[in-house]
C-alpha positions in Angstrom: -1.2 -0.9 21.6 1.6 -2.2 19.9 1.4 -3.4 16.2 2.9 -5.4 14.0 4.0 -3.0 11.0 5.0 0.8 12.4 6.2 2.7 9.8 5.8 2.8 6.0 9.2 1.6 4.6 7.8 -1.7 6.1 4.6 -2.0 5.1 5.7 -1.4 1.2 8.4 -4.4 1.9 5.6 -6.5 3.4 3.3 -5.2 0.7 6.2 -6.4 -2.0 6.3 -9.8 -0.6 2.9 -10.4 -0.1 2.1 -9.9 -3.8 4.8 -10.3 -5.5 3.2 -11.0 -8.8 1.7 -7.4 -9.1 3.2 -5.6 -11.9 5.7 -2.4 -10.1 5.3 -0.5 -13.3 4.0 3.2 -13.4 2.0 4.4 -15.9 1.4 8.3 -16.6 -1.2 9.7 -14.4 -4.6 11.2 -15.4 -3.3 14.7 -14.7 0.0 13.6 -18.0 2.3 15.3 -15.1 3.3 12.5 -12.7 3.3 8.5 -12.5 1.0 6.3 -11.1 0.9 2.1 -10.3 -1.4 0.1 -12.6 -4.9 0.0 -11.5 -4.6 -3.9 -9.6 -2.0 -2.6 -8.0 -3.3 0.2 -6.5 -6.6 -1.8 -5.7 -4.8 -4.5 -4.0 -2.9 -1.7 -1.8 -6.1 -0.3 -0.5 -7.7 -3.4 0.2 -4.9 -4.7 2.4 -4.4 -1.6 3.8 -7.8 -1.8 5.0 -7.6 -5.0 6.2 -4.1 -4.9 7.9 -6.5 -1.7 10.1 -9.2 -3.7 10.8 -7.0 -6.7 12.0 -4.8 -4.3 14.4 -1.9 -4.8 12.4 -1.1 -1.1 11.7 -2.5 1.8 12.9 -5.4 4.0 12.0 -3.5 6.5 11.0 -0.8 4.9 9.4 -3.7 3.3 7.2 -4.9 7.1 6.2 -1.2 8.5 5.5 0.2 5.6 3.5 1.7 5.5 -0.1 2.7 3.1 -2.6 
């Protein structure tokens, strides 16, 4: 099957333009030893994650292995 997005340097530049109103800022994580995206943000990556997988549009397991 071939599909749309392939690789993950694409889907955060499609992800970028799709929302572009989503804040980019990174907040301290629970764990006070890394960074993490705002709460929207991270919601909004999930849920398009999930649908870009159910449309075809990426692969399964691109959907599992992705990262903002």
């Amino acid at each position: 099957m071939k599909y749309r997005i392939t690789n993950q340097r694409q889907l955060k530049r499609e992800f970028w333009q799709t929302f572009p109103n989503l804040q980019r800022r990174r907040i301290t994580d629970y764990s006070g030893n890394g960074k993490m995206h705002v709460t929207d943000t991270r919601v909004t990556w999930c849920d398009w994650l999930d649908a870009l997988s159910r449309d075809g549009d990426i692969s399964q397991e691109l959907a599992q292995r992705a990262t903002l």
